[in-house]
N, C-alpha and C positions, 0 to 999 in steps of 0.2 A: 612126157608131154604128148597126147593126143594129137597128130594131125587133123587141117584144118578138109575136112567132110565134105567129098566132092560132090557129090548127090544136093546141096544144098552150097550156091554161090557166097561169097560175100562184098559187105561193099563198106568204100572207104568210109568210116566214122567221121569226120571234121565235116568231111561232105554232107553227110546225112543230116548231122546236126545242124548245119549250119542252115541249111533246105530247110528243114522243118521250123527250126526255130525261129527263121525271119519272117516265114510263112503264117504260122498262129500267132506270131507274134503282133501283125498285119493284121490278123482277121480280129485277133484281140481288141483292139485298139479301134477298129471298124466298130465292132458294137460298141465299144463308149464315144463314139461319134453318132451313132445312131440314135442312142440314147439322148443326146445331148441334143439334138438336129432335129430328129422326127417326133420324138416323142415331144409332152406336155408337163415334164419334171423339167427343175432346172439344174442346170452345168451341176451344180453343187449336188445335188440330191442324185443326179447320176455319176460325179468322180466319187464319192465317199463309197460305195458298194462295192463300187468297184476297187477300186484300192485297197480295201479293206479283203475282199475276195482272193484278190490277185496278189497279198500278202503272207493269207493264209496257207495256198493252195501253190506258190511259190516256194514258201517256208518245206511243205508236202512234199514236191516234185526236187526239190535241193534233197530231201533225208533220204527219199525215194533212188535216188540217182547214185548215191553217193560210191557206190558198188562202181561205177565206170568211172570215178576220179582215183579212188584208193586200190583199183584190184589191179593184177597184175595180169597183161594178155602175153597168151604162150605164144611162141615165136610158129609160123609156119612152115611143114615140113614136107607138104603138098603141093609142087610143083603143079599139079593137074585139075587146082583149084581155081573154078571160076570167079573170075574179079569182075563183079556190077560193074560198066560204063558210068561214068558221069550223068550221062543222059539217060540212062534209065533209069538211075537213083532218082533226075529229076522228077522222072513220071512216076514213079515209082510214089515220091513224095508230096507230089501235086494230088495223088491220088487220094491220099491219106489225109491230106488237108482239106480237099473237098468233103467228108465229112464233118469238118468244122464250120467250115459256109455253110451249108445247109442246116447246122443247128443254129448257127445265129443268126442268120436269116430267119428260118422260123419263130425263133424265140423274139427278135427283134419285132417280127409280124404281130407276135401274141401282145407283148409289151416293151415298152418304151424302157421300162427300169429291169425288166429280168435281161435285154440284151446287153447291158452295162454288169450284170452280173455274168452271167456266161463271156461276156467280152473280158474278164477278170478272170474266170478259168482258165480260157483257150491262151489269154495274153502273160501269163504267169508260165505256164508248162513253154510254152517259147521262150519267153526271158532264159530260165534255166537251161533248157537245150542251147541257148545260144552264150552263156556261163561257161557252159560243160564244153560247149565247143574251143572256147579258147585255153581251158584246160586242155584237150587233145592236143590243138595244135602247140600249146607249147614243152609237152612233154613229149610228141615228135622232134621236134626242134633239139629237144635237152639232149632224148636217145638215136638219135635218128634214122628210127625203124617209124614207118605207117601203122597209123592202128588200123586195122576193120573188124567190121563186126556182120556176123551170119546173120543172113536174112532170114526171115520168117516165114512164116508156111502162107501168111496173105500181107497184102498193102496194110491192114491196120494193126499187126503184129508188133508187139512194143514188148518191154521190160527184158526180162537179165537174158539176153544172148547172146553167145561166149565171143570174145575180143582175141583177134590174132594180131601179131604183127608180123610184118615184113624190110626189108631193107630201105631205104627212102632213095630214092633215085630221081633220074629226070622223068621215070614216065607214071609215076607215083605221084612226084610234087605236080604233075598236070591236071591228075584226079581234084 
C-alpha cells in the first residue's frame, strides 16, 4: 500500500462532504425559491423542472460517487503527511461553492425557470455529498479509522482522489 504523498496534503472526507453538501445544497434550493419568488412561472411550473432535474442528475452523482462508498481506503503510513485544518477545508469549500452562486445567480438573472433548473443540478450533487457523508461517517464509526481524501491541485478539483485512513482519536473526531 502506497503511502499517503506528502507533497500534496489531505483533508478529512465527512468534513468535506458535509461542507460542500449543505452548501449546494443551499444554493440549490435558493434557485428554486428564486424561481418561485422572482420570476413570472408559477410554484408549480418551477418545482416540476426542478425535481425532475434534481432526480435525474441525483440518480447521476449517486452512480458517479459510488467509488467513495464501495472502495476501500489504504491505511496511512506517512507520518509527515499534511492534514487540512477544519478551517481551511472551510475556505477551501466556501471557495468551490462560490462558483455555484455565481451560476445561479446568473442564471436566475437570465430566467426565472432555467434558475429552478440549475437550482435542480447544484441541489441534487449536494443531496448526494450529504448521502455519501453519512456513509463515511458511519463506516468510521463501524472501523474506527478516519477517512481522508488528497486534495486537488485547485478549489474546484473533484472526482476519484485516493481515500487514506488513519486511526480515529480525540483530535480526529474534532476535525
Amino acid at each position: 500500500m502506497p503511502p499517503i504523498p506528502t507533497a500534496r496534503p489531505v483533508a478529512r472526507l465527512a468534513t468535506e462532504l458535509r461542507l460542500s453538501g449543505s452548501g449546494q445544497a443551499a444554493i440549490g434550493f435558493a434557485g428554486l425559491l428564486v424561481a418561485v419568488f422572482a420570476g413570472d412561472v408559477s410554484p408549480a411550473r418551477a418545482f416540476v423542472p426542478f425535481a425532475v432535474v434534481m432526480l435525474l442528475i441525483g440518480g447521476l452523482s449517486w452512480w458517479s460517487t459510488r467509488w467513495m462508498r464501495d472502495g476501500r481506503p489504504v491505511p496511512a503510513k506517512d507520518p509527515a503527511a499534511r492534514i487540512e485544518g477544519p478551517r481551511d477545508t472551510l475556505r477551501r469549500c466556501l471557495v468551490g461553492l462560490v462558483l455555484a452562486v455565481v451560476a445561479v445567480g446568473l442564471v436566475g438573472a437570465a430566467g426565472a425557470g432555467l434558475a429552478a433548473v440549475l437550482g435542480g443540478v447544484v441541489a441534487a450533487v449536494g443531496a448526494v455529498d450529504l448521502i455519501n457523508h453519512r456513509h463515511v461517517r458511519a463506516r468510521e464509526e463501524a472501523t474506527g479509522e478516519a477517512i481522508y481524501r488528497e486534495l486537488g491541485s485547485s478549489p474546484f478539483a473533484a472526482g476519484r482522489r485516493p481515500l487514506y485512513t488513519l486511526p480515529l482519536n480525540e483530535s480526529t473526531l474534532a476535525m
